[in-house]
C-alpha positions as CSV (number, residue, x, y, z in Angstrom):
1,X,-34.1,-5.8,-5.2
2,X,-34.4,-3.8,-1.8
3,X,-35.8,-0.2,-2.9
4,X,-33.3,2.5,-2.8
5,X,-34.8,5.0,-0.8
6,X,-33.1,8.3,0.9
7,X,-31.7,6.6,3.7
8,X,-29.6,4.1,1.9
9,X,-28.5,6.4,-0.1
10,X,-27.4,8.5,2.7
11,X,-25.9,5.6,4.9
12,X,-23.6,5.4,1.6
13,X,-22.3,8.6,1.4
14,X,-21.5,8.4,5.0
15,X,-19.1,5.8,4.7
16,X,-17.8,6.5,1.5
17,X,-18.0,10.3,0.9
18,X,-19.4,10.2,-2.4
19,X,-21.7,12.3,-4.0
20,X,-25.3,11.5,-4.0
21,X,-25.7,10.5,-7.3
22,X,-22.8,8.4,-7.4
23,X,-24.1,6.9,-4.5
24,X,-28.0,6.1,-6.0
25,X,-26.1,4.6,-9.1
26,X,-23.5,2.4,-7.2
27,X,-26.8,1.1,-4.9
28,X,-29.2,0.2,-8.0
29,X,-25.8,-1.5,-9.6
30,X,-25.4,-3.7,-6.2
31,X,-29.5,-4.0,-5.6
32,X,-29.4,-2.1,-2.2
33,X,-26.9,-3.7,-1.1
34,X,-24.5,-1.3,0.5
35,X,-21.5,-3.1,1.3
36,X,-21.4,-4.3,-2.1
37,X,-22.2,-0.7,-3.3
38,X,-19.0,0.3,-1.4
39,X,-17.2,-2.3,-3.8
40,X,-18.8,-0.5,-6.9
41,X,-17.6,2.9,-6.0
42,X,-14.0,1.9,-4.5
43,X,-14.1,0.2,-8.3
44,X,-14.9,2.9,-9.9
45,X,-12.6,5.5,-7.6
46,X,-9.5,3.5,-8.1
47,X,-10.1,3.4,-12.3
48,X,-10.4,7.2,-12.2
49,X,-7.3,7.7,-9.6
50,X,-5.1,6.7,-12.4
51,X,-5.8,9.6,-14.4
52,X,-4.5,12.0,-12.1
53,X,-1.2,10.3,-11.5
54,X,0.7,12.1,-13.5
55,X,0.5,15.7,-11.6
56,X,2.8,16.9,-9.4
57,X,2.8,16.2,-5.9
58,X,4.2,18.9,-4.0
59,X,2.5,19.8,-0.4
60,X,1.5,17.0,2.1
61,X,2.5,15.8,5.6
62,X,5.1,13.7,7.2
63,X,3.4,11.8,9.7
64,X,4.8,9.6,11.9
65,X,3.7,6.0,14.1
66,X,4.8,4.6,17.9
67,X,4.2,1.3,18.7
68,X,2.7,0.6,21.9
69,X,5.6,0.8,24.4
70,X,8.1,2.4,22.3
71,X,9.9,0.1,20.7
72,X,8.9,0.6,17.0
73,X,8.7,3.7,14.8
74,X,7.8,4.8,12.2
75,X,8.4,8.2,10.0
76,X,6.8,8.6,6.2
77,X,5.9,11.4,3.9
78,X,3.0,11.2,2.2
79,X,2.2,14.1,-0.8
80,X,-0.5,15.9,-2.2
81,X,-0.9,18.4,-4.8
82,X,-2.2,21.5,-2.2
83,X,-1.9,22.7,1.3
84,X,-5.8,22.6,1.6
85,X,-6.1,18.6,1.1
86,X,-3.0,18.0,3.3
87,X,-5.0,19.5,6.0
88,X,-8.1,17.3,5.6
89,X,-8.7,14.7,8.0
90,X,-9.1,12.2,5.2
91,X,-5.7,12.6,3.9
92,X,-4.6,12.9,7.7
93,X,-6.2,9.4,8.5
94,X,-4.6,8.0,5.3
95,X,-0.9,9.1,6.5
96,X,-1.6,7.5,10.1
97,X,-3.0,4.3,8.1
98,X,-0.2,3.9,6.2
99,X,2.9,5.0,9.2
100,X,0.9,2.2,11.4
101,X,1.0,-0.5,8.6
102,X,4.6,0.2,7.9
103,X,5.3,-0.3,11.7
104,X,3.3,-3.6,11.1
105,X,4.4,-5.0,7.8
106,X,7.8,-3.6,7.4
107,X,8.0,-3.1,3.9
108,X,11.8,-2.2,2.2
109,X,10.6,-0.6,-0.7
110,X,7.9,2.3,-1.7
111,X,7.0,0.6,-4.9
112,X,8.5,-2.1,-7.2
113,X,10.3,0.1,-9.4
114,X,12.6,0.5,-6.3
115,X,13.8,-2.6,-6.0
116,X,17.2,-2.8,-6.6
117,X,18.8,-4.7,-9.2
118,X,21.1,-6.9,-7.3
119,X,18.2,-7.3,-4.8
120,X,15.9,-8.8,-8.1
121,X,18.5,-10.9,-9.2
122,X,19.1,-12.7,-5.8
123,X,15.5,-13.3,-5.6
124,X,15.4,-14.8,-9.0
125,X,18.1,-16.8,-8.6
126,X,16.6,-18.0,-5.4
127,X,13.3,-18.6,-7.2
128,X,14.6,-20.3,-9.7
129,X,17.1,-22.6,-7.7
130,X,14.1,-23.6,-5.2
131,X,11.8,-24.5,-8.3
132,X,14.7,-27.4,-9.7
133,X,14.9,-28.6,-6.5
134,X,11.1,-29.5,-6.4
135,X,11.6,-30.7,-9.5
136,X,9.7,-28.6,-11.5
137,X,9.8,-28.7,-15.8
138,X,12.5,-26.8,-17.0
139,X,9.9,-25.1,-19.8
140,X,8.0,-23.4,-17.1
141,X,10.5,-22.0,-15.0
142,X,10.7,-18.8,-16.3
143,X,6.8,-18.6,-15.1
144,X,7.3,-20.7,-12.2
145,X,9.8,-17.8,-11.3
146,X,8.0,-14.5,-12.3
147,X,5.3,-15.8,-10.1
148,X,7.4,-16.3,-6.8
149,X,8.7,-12.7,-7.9
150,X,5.0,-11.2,-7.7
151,X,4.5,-13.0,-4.2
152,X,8.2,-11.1,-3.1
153,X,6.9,-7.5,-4.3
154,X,3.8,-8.3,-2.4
155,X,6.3,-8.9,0.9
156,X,8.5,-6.1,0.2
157,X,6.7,-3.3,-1.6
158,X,4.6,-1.2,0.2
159,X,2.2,-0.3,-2.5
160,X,2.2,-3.9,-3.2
161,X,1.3,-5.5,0.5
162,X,-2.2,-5.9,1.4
163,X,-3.5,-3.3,4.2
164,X,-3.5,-4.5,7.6
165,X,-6.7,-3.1,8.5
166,X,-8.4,-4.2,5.3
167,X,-6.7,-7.5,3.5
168,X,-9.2,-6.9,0.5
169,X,-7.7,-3.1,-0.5
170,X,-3.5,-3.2,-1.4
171,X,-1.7,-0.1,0.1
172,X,-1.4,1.2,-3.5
173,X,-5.8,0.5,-3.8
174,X,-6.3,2.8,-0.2
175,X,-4.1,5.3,-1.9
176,X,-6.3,5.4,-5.2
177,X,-9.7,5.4,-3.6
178,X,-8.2,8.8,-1.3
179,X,-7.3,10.0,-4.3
180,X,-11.0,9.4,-6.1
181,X,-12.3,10.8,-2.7
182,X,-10.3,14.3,-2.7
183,X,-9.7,14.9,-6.3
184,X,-5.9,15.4,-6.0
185,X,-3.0,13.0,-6.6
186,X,-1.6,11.6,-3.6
187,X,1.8,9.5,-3.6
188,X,4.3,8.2,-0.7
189,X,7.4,9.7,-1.2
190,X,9.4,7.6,1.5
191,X,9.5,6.0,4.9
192,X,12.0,5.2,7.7
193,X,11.1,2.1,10.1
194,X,12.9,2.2,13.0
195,X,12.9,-0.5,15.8
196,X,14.9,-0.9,19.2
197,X,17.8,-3.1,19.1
198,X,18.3,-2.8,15.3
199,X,21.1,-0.2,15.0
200,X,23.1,-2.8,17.1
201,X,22.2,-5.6,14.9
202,X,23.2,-4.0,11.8
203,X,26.9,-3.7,12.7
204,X,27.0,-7.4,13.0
205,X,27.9,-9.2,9.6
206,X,25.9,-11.9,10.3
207,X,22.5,-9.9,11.1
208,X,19.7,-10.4,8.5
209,X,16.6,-8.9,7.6
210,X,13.3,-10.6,8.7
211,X,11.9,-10.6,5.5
212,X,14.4,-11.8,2.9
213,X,17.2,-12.1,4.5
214,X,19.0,-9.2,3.4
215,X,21.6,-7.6,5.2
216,X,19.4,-4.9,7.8
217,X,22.7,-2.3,7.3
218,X,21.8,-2.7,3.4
219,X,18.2,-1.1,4.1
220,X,18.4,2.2,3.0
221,X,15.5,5.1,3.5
222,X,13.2,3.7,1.2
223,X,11.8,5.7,-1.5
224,X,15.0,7.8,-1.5
């Protein structure tokens, strides 16, 4: 095991902002490693996160992304529970992070609970109808199905889709470790995506969605 002297330790805290015992700890768990270390405390971060989800979320920014030559945009609101966090550059970064992935994974829903019914069933159905025609038992359907289901929330849910500048962390995961960093909860209240050429498209019947095929004038504000 590589001895954990000062300058580890402090190469640590750099990139993760954690405190310096945390730090020694998370580097004798990984050997010295520090990339793995980073693993340890992101671990540990997003365990704790969940015990501040319950406060209230009141203060925080709306930040907003443009695609290189201005033909994607993309507006979201991000909370916090105090004026002084909002103004950190840490939560800052994380509302730019999260506007440019929306620009680049078009998501049509905040979270899974806001998927809408008829939107669940169609999916189902789909699911379920593509899994006969492969010929698939009938007694493992219903699994076959919930599976395809988790793979569609991962498409459509933001909180669900992996980062686009880090595949290993979910959108949901860079939220919790921000909120292990700055001690406050931190959710994303909504987000509007817009892209040239779309209102157009949407008053066409015939105009679908490019990611399941859904209707684009169907695609509401999501989060609202």
């Amino acid at each position: 095991m590589a001895e954990i002297t000062a300058a580890l330790v402090k190469q640590l805290r750099e990139r993760t902002g954690a405190g310096m015992m945390e730090c020694k700890a998370a580097l004798v768990e990984a050997k010295g490693d520090v990339p793995e270390a980073e693993v340890v405390l992101r671990k540990r971060g997003i365990a704790s996160a969940g015990k501040k989800a319950s406060r209230a979320t009141r203060q925080g920014l709306i930040g907003s992304y443009i695609h290189q030559g201005g033909q994607l945009g993309v507006i979201v609101e991000v909370n916090c529970e105090s004026d002084f966090v909002a103004r950190t550059e840490d939560f800052q970064q994380l509302v730019h992070d999260v506007a440019m992935h929306i620009a680049a994974a078009d998501p049509r829903f905040v979270r899974k609970e806001d998927v809408t019914q008829d939107v669940l069933d169609q999916e189902r159905e789909i699911a379920r109808a593509r899994a006969l025609t492969e010929g698939k038992p009938e007694k493992i359907l219903d699994k076959i199905v919930e599976g395809r289901m988790s793979k569609f929330y991962e498409e459509v849910c933001l909180l669900e889709q992996p980062f686009v500048k880090e595949a290993t962390l979910t959108i949901g995961q860079l939220v919790k470790t921000k909120i292990a960093k700055l001690g406050e909860n931190i959710s994303i209240a909504r987000f509007v995506r817009f892209k040239v050429g779309d209102s157009a498209a949407a008053e066409s019947p015939v105009a679908e969605h490019p990611v399941a095929g859904h209707p684009i004038a169907e695609h509401p504000i999501a989060g609202q």
